[in-house]
C-alpha positions as CSV (number, residue, x, y, z in Angstrom):
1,X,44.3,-76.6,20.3
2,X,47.5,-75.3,18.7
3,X,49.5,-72.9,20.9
4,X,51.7,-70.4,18.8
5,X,55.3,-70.8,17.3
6,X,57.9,-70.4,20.1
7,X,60.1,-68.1,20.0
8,X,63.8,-68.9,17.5
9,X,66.6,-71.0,19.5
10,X,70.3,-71.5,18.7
11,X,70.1,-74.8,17.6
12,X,72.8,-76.3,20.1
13,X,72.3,-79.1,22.7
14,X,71.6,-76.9,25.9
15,X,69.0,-74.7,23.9
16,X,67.4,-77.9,23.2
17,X,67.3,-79.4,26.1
18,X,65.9,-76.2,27.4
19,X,63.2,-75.3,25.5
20,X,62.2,-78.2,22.9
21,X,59.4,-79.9,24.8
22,X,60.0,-83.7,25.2
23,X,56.7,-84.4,23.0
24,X,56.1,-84.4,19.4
25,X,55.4,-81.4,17.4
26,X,56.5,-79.8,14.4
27,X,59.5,-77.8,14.0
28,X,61.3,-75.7,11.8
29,X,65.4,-74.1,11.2
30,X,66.6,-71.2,10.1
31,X,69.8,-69.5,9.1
32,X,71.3,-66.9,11.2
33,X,70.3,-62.8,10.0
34,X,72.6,-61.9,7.0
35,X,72.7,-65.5,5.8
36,X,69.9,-67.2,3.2
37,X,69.5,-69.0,0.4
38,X,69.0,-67.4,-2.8
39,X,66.9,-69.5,-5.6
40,X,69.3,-69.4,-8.5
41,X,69.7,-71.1,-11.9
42,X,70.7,-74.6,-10.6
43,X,68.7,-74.1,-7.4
44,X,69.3,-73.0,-3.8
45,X,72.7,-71.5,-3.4
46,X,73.8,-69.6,-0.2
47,X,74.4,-66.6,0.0
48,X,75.8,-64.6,2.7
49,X,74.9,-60.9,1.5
50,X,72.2,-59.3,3.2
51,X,68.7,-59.7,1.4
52,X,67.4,-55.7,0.2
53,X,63.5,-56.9,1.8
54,X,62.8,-59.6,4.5
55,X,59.3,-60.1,5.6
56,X,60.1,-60.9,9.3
57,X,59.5,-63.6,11.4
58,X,57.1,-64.4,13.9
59,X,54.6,-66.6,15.6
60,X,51.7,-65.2,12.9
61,X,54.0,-65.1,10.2
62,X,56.2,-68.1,10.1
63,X,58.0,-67.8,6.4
64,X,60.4,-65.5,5.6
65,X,60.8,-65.3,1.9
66,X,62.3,-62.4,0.0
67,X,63.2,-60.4,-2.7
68,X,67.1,-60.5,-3.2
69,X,69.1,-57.9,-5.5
70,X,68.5,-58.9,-8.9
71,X,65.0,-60.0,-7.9
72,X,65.8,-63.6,-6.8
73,X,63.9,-65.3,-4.1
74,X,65.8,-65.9,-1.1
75,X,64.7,-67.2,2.5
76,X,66.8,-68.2,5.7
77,X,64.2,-71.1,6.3
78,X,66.0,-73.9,5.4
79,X,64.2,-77.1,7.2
80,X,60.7,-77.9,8.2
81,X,60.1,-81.2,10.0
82,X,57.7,-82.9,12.4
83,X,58.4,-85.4,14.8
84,X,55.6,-88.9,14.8
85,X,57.0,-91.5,17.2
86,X,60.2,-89.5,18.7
87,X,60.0,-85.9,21.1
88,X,60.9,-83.0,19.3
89,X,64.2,-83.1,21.9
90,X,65.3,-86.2,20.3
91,X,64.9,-85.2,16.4
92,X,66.1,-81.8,17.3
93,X,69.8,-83.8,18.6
94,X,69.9,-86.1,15.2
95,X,70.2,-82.7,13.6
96,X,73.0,-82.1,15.6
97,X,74.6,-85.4,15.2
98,X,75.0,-87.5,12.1
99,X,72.2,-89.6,13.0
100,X,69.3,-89.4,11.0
101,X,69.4,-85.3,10.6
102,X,69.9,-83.6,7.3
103,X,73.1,-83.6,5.8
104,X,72.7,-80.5,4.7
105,X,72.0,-79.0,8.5
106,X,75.1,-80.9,9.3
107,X,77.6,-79.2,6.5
108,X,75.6,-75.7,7.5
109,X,76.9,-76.6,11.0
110,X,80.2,-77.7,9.8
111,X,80.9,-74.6,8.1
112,X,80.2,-72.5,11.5
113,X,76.7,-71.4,10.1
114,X,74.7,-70.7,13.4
115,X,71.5,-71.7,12.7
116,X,68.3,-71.6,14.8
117,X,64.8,-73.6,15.6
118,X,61.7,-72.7,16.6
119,X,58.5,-75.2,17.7
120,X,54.5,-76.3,17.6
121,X,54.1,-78.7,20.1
122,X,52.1,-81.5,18.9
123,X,48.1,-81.1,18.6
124,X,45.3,-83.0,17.0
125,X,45.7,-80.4,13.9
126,X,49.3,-79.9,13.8
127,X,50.0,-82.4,10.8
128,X,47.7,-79.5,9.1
129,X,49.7,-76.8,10.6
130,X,52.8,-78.6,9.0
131,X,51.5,-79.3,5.5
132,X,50.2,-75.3,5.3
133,X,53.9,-74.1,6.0
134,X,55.0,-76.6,3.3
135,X,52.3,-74.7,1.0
136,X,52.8,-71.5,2.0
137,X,56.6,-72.2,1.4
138,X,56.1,-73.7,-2.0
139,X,53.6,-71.0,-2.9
140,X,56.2,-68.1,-2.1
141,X,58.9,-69.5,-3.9
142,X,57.0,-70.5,-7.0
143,X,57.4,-74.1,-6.5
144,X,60.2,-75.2,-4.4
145,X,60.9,-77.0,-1.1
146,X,62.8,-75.5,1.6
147,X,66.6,-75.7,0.6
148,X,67.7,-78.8,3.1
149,X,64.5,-80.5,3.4
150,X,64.1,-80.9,-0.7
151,X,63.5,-84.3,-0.4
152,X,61.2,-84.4,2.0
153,X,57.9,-86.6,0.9
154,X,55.7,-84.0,2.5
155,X,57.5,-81.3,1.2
156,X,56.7,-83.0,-2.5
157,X,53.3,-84.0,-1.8
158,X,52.9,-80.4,-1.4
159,X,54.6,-79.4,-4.6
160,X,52.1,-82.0,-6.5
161,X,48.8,-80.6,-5.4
């Protein structure tokens, strides 16, 4: 059985050894409020004006995509991730470090974005629970991946169904 989202963490080392459980699970990061990416010509860019509409967040609703001046599509979702053979502590730390964690968390980081994750500890449906926020994601923003998980083999699995 799949509890419900927690609740959104400042990614940092102390929040994670906190709250992210040391078990698998599926997680996703965010941007904090007044910062998103907005789905432009070439692709995500990010933008640091407030959004006109976002659809909040919360444990039954867990994509915020919106409608941007100019009616672009912006969101402040920018990762989705699961964890297989590793806790969702340890993946959680590579996106702090260099190891192994998205480059673009890490230039986020760099460039004193504060960003913030939230959790689904692991079940027997959870790789489900993952691939329907991919869909949902892809679905909202007419076709794309989350801006620093665009790579991501689920993620484009996703796009191809």
């Amino acid at each position: 059985m799949i509890m419900g989202w927690s609740k959104w963490y400042p990614l940092n080392e102390e929040n994670i050894r906190e709250h992210a459980p040391a078990e698998a699970g599926i997680y996703r990061i965010k941007l904090s409020a007044g910062n998103c990416f907005v789905l432009g010509p070439q692709g995500w860019e990010l933008c640091t004006a407030k959004p006109l509409l976002i659809i909040a967040f919360n444990s039954n609703e867990p994509l915020r995509v919106s409608r941007c001046e100019r009616d672009n599509i912006c969101t402040d979702l920018v990762y989705i991730g699961s964890t297989e053979n590793q806790t969702l502590q340890a993946r959680l730390r590579q996106h702090l470090s260099n190891s192994s964690g998205s480059p673009c968390i890490q230039e986020l980081l760099n460039m004193g974005y504060q960003l913030f994750f939230s959790f689904l500890s692991r079940a027997s449906d959870a790789y489900e629970a993952e691939r329907n926020l991919y869909r949902r994601f892809i679905e909202a923003t007419r076709g794309y991946c989350p801006p620093c998980d665009r790579n991501s083999r689920e993620c484009q699995a996703e796009r191809g169904r």
